[in-house]
N, C-alpha and C positions, 0 to 999 in steps of 0.2 A: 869308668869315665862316662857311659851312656847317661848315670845316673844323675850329673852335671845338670847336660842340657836337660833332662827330662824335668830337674828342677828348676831352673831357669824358667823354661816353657810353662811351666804352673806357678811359678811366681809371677810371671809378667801377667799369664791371665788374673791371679787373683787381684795381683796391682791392679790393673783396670777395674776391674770389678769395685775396688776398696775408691777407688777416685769416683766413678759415678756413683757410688753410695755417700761419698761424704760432700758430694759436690751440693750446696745450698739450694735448696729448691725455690722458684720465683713464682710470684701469681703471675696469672694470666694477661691481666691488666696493666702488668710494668711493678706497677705499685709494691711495696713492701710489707710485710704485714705489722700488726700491731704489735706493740711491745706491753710489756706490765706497768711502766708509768702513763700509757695512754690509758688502759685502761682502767688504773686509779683516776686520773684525770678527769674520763668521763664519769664516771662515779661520784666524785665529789661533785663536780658541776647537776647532774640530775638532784644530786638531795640538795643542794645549796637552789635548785631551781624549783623541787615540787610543789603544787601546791600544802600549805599550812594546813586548812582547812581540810584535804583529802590525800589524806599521803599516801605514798607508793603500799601496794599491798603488800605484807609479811611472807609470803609466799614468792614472790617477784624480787625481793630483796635479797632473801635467801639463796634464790635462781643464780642472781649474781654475783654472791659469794662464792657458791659454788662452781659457778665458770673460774670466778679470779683465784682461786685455789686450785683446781688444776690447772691454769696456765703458770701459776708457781711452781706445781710440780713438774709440765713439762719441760719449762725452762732450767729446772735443776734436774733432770733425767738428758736433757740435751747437754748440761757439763760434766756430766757424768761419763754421758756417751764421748764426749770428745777425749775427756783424760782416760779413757780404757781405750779409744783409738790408738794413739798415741803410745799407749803402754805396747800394744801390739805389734805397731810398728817399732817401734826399740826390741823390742823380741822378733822380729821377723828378722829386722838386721844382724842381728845379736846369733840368727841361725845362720843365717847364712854365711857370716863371717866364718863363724865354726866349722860348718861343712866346707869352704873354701881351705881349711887351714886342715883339714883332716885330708881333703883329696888331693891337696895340694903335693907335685912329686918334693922327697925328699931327697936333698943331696948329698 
């Protein structure tokens, strides 16, 4: 029976734990951060705006492919991380139930 509450007790901490980790983080400023259609947006607007005559260097271009390709990936490593959350939690529940039903007295 001790072994109940002892898991309880290390459930509720993990819970905590699993809440301020998955709680969204805010910038400083209020503000929200940028998304992958802002910055396409900016993107297109800078070449729709460079000059003709001396356009954006090939090295500078590429810079910002390369940002916009990992923020593809973070953003699909953050859906990622959400549905393994979620998996976790349906397993966390899924234990406890079990061990509820195994210590549960029999009558």
């Amino acid at each position: 029976m001790t072994t109940t509450s002892t898991t309880t007790t290390v459930n509720a901490a993990a819970q905590s734990t699993l809440d301020r980790l998955n709680t969204p983080s805010r910038l400083s400023n209020g503000m929200q951060s940028l998304g992958q259609a802002d910055f396409l947006k900016l993107l297109t607007t800078q070449l729709t705006l460079q000059d003709p005559l001396e356009p954006t260097d090939n090295k500078d271009m590429l810079a910002q492919m390369a940002q916009f390709s990992a923020l593809a990936a973070t953003t699909e490593s953050g859906a990622t991380l959400e549905d393994i959350s979620a998996k976790l939690d349906r397993l966390i529940a899924a234990q406890e139930a079990t061990a509820r039903a195994v210590t549960s007295p029999q009558s």
